[in-house]
C-alpha positions as CSV (number, residue, x, y, z in Angstrom):
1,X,64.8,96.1,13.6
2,X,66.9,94.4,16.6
3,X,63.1,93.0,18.1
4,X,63.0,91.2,14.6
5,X,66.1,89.8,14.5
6,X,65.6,88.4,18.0
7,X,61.9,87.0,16.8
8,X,63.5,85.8,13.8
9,X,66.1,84.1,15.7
10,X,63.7,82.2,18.5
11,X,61.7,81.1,15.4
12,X,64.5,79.7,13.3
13,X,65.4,77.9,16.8
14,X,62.3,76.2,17.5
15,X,61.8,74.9,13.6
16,X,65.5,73.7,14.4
17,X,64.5,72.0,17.6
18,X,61.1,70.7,16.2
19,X,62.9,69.2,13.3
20,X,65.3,67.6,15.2
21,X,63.1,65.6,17.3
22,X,61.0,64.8,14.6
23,X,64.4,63.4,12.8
24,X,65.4,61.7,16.0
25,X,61.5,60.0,16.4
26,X,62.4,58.7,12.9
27,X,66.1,57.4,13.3
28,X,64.1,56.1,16.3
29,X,61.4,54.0,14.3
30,X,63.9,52.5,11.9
31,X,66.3,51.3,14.3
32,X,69.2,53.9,13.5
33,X,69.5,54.7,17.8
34,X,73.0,56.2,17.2
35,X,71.7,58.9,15.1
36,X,68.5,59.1,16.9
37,X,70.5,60.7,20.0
38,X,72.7,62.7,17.4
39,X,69.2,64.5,16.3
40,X,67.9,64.8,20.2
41,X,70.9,66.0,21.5
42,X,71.1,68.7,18.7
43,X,67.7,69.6,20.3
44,X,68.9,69.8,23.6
45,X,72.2,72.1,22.1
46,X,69.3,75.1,21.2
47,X,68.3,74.5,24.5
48,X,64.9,72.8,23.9
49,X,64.3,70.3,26.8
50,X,60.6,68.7,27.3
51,X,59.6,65.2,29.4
52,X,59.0,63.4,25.9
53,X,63.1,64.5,24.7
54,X,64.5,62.9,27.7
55,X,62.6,59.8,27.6
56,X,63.0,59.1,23.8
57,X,66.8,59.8,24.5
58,X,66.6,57.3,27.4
59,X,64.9,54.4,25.2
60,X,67.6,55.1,22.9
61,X,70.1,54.2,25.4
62,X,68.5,51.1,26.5
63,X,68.2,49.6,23.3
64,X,71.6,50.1,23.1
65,X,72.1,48.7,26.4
66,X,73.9,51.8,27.6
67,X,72.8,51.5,31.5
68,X,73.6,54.9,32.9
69,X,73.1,57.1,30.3
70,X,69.1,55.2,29.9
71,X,68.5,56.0,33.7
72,X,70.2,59.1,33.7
73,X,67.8,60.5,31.3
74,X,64.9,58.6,32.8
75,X,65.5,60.8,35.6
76,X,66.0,64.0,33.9
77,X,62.3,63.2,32.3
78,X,60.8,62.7,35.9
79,X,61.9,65.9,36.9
80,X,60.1,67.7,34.4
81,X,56.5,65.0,34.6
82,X,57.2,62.9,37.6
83,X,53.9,61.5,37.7
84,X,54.2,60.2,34.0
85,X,53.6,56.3,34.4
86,X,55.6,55.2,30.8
87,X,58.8,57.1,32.2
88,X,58.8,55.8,35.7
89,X,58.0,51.6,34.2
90,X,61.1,52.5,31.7
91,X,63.2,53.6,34.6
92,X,62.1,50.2,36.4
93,X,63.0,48.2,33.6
94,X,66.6,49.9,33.6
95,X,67.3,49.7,37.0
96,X,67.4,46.1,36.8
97,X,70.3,45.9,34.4
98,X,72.5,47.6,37.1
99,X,74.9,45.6,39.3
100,X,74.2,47.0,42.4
101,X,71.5,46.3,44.3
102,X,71.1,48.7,47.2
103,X,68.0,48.4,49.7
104,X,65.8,51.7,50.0
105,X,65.3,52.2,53.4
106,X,61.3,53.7,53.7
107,X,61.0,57.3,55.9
108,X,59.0,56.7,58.4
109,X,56.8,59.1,60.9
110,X,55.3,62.6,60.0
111,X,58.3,63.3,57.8
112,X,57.1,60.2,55.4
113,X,53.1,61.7,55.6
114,X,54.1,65.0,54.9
115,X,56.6,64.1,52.0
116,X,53.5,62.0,50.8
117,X,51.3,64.8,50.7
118,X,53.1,67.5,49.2
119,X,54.8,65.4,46.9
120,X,51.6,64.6,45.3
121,X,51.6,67.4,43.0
122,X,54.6,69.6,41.8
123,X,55.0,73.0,43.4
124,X,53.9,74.8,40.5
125,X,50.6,73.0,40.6
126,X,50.7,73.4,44.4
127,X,50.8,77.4,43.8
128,X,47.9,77.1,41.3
129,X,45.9,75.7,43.8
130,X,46.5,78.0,46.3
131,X,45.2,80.8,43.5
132,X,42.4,78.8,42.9
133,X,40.9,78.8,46.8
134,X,42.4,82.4,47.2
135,X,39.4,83.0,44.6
136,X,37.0,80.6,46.3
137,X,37.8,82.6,49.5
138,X,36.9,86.1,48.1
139,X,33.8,85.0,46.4
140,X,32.8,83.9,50.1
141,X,33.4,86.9,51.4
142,X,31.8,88.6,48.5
143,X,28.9,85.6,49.2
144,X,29.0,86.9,53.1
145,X,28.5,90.9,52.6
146,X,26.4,91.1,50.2
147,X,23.9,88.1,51.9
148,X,20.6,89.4,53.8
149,X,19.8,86.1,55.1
150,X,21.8,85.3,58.8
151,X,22.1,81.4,57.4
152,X,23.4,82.2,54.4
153,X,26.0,84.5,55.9
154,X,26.8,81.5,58.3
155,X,27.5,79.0,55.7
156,X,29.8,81.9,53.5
157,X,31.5,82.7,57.2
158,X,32.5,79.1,57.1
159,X,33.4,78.3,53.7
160,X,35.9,81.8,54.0
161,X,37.4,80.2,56.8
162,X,37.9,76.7,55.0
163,X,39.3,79.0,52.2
164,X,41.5,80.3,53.9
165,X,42.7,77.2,55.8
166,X,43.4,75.5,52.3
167,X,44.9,78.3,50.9
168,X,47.7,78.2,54.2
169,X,47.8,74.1,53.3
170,X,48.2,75.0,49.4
171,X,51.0,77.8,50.3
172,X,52.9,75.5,53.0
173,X,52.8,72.4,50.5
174,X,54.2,75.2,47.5
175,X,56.8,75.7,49.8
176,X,58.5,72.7,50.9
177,X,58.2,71.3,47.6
178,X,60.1,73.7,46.2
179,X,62.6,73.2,49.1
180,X,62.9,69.8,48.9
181,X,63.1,69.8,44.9
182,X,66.1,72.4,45.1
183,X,67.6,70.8,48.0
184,X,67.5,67.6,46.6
185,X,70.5,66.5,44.2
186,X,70.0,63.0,43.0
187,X,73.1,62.0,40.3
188,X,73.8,58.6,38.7
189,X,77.0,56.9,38.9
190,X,78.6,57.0,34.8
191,X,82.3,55.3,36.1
192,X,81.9,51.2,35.0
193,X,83.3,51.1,38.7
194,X,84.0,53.3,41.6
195,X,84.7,53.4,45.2
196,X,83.0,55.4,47.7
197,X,85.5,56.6,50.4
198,X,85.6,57.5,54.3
199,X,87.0,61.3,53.1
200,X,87.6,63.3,50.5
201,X,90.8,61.7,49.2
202,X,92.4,58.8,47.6
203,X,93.7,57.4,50.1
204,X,90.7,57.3,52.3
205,X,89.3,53.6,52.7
206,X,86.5,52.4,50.7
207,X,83.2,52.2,52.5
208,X,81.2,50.4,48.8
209,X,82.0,49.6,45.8
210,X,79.4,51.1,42.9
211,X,78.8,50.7,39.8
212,X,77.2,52.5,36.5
213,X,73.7,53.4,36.6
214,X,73.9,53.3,40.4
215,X,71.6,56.5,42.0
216,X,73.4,58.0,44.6
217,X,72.0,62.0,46.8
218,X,74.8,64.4,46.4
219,X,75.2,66.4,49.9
220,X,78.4,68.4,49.7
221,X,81.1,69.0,47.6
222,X,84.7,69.6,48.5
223,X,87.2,70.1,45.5
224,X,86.8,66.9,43.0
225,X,84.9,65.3,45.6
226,X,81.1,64.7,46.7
227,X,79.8,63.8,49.7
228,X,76.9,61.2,48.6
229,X,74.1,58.7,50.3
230,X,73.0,55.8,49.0
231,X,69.3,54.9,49.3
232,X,70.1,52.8,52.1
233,X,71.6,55.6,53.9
234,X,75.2,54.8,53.3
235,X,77.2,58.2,53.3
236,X,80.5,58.6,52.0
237,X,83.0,60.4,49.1
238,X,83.1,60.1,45.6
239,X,85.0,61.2,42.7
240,X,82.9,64.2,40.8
241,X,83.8,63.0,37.5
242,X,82.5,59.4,38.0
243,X,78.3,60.6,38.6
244,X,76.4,63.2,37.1
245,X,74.1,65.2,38.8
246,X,70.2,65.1,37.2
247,X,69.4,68.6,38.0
């Protein structure tokens, strides 16, 4: 009785959550963007999250010219598909309604290639392939004990070791993906204005000046205040409450 309740429950939650983006696509269509992000974020309450929900919620907001909130959920719909090309030419479009422009500075070296490489695929995707050539490998070793022919056994002997190699690659890449997507903390700046200081403090002098919509790489935190770097490699303190944090 308790196991239908609960499948009762999940059911009654995903009819909830599919209605309410269906009701939110149509508030969307007729211009109503106000009560468009009422019927997403009631999606978001039964915790229903997908790529699509964040990026209708961000269109939402930039028709109604609501900088941060737009790239903040740009963002959040990277995250989850950051190869999708609609969500990252929306983002684009919003960034240039901020105030602040702040020069990315390019990585350079190995660091740059290997964040190039691995960060071609998520780390899910990564793992997959690594199952894929883990396969790959035992049917050459299969291939290599079972063959009668000393060629044959040859070309299986090689293709296990290029198995294995790309299995290593395809762990190693899983791996520092993962890393880098849980060590990374990208926010967006919500305060109209705020100043980034020296230290953690009020008092501390004011290294820049941002502004909403502003995307800024949380580091540390220390009480109300995070340590932050801009994408020009600018470092310094900000008020907690003025960003939000995408992940």
């Amino acid at each position: 009785m308790k196991y239908l309740f609960y499948i009762l429950l999940l059911t009654s939650q995903f009819f909830f959550a599919q209605g309410g983006f269906e009701k939110g696509n149509d508030y969307y269509k007729n211009g109503k963007y106000e009560q468009a992000i009422d019927a997403y974020n009631s999606v978001l309450s039964a915790k229903k999250q997908s790529a699509e929900l964040y990026f209708n919620l961000g269109n939402c907001y930039y028709k109604l010219n609501k900088v941060a909130p737009a790239i903040y959920n740009y963002e959040k719909a990277l995250v989850l598909s950051p190869n999708d090309s609609d969500i990252q030419n929306n983002l684009r479009f919003a960034q240039k309604r901020t105030v602040d422009e702040i020069k990315v500075v390019p990585k350079v070296g190995f660091a740059k290639l290997l964040r190039d490489f691995t960060g071609m695929y998520h780390y899910n995707t990564w793992a997959w392939i690594s199952v894929v050539f883990s396969i790959l490998f035992l049917g050459c070793f299969l291939g290599y004990y079972f063959s009668a022919f000393a060629l044959n056994k040859r070309l299986f002997f090689f293709g296990m070791f290029l198995m294995l190699v790309l299995v290593v690659v395809g762990v190693a890449s899983a791996s520092f993906e993962k890393s880098y997507f849980k060590n990374e903390r990208p926010a967006i700046v919500f305060a109209e204005m705020t100043e980034v200081k020296s230290e953690p403090q009020r008092m501390g002098a004011a290294v820049v000046v941002l502004h909403e919509g502003t995307k800024v790489f949380v580091k540390e935190t220390v009480d109300n205040w995070k340590k932050v770097q801009l994408t020009d490699g600018t470092e310094g303190w900000i008020d907690s409450e003025a960003i939000r944090e995408v992940k």
